[in-house]
Phi, psi and omega in degrees: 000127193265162157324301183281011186265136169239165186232118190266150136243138180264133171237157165225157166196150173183164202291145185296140167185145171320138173076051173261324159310283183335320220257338186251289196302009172270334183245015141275327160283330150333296199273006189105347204276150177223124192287122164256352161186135176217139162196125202270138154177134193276083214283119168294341185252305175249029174094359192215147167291129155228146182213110157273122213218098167268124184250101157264112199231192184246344185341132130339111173278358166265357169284330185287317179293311209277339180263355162251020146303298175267014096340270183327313166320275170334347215204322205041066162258142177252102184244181170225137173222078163262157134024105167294153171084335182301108223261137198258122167307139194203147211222110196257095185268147206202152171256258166226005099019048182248059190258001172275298189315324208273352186260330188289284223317312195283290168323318188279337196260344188284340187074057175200027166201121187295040181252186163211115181282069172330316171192154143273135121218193212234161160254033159215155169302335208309317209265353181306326184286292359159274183326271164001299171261020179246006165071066183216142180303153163236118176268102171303056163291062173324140166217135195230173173292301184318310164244035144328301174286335153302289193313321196283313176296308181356287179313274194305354164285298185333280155017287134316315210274311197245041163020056184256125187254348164234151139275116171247136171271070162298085062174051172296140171253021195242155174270115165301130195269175186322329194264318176280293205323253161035321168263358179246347208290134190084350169238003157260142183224139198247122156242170157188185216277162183260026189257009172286119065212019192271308171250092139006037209154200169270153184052048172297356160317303196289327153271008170301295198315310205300322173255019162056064187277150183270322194235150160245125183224180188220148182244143144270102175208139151350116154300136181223176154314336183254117192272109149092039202203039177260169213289057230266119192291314194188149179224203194174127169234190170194124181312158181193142175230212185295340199302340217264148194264141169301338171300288195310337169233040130286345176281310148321317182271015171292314188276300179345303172297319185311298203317297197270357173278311178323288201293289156328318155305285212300319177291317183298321198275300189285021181049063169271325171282083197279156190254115170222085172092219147290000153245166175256160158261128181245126178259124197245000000 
């Protein structure tokens, strides 16, 4: 890699068909380019290709958009093409909760995660000092039944104003209605504890402790309109038996949530994650 060199990433998906490789390295290579990872795969169950491609060239990257535009034509492909490493503006929503928020905050200033946090907010206060000593705005947005829909435009100006390209719920406690999911789709990711749809409610440790559960795990997933049912990036568990206390193992599943809402940002910020359907393809 030279000084004039860029480090591209290609994410792709489009119906399986003969010459798709062939057809994105020939025009990376056209263009100079020389792949330093690629990894490929053909779901048998719906028909489609995804292909992930990092690349360094010296190439115009808007000569580079246009030839692989009229690729994509040719493929009827949906693709992404950015900056490898390019840290994606991100928008952190939080209740009262901050053992998520505070690990994306702490991971991002630490640099071990390709984001830029642009702002938290909350449909509480409680976390304003937290945003606050990690130098990050903080937005107060109540929500009642009554101002939900005011509250949701809000949100999506806040959005707009700070050309925020991911959204994370770190452990927002409020249900996103069917019209924001919908305005958000494909760039929010939600996590929560894995013991739904069995315990219900409010403490669900404690009722997990009651009924002497053996594992505790946490989802990652894309938000949609089907609550708590979206395209699911990563999960994650951690054995646990009777010793552990309804404290220990709400505390066990804390970090279990830090772990896999991490690894979902980090994969989503780095375009790892392609959309098949209702599930994802992730390139790790």
């Amino acid at each position: 890699m030279t000084a004039s060199d860029t480090r591209f990433v290609l994410a792709l998906s489009c119906p399986d068909q003969p010459g798709i490789v062939h057809a994105v390295s020939g025009l990376l290579a056209e263009h100079g380019g020389n792949i330093t990872e690629s990894q490929q795969f053909g779901d048998p169950d719906t028909g489609l290709f995804f292909m992930r491609v990092e690349v360094t060239t010296a190439a115009d990257e808007d000569a580079l958009r246009s030839a692989v535009a009229g690729l994509a034509e040719r493929f009827s492909m949906s693709w992404k093409l950015d900056r490898a490493g390019r840290r994606m503006r991100t928008l952190v929503m939080v209740s009262k909760s901050a053992h998520c928020a505070n690990d994306l905050l702490f991971r991002e200033r630490a640099g071990t995660l390709p984001i830029d946090i642009v702002g938290v907010t909350g449909n509480h206060t409680t976390l304003a000092d937290l945003a606050g000593f990690y130098g990050k705005p903080f937005t107060h947005i109540p929500v009642t039944a009554d101002t939900k829909p005011a509250a949701e435009a809000a949100l999506l100006d806040l959005v707009s104003e700070l050309d925020v390209e991911l959204v994370v719920l770190a452990r927002y406690m409020q249900i996103l209605s069917p019209s924001l999911s919908e305005a958000l789709r494909g760039r929010a990711i939600n996590i929560h504890h894995s013991f739904l749809p069995s315990f219900k409610g409010a403490r669900p440790y404690f009722q997990a402790h009651d009924r002497g559960v053996k594992l505790i795990g946490a989802t990652a997933h894309y938000v949609t309109s089907d609550l708590d049912e979206g395209p699911i990036i990563e999960q994650e568990i951690e054995r646990v038996d009777h010793t552990h206390t309804p404290e220990s193992l709400t505390a066990v599943g804390a970090d279990v949530e830090r772990r896999a809402l991490a690894r979902a940002v980090r994969w989503h910020a780095e375009h790892r994650v392609l959309l098949d359907g209702h599930r994802t393809i992730v390139f790790k």
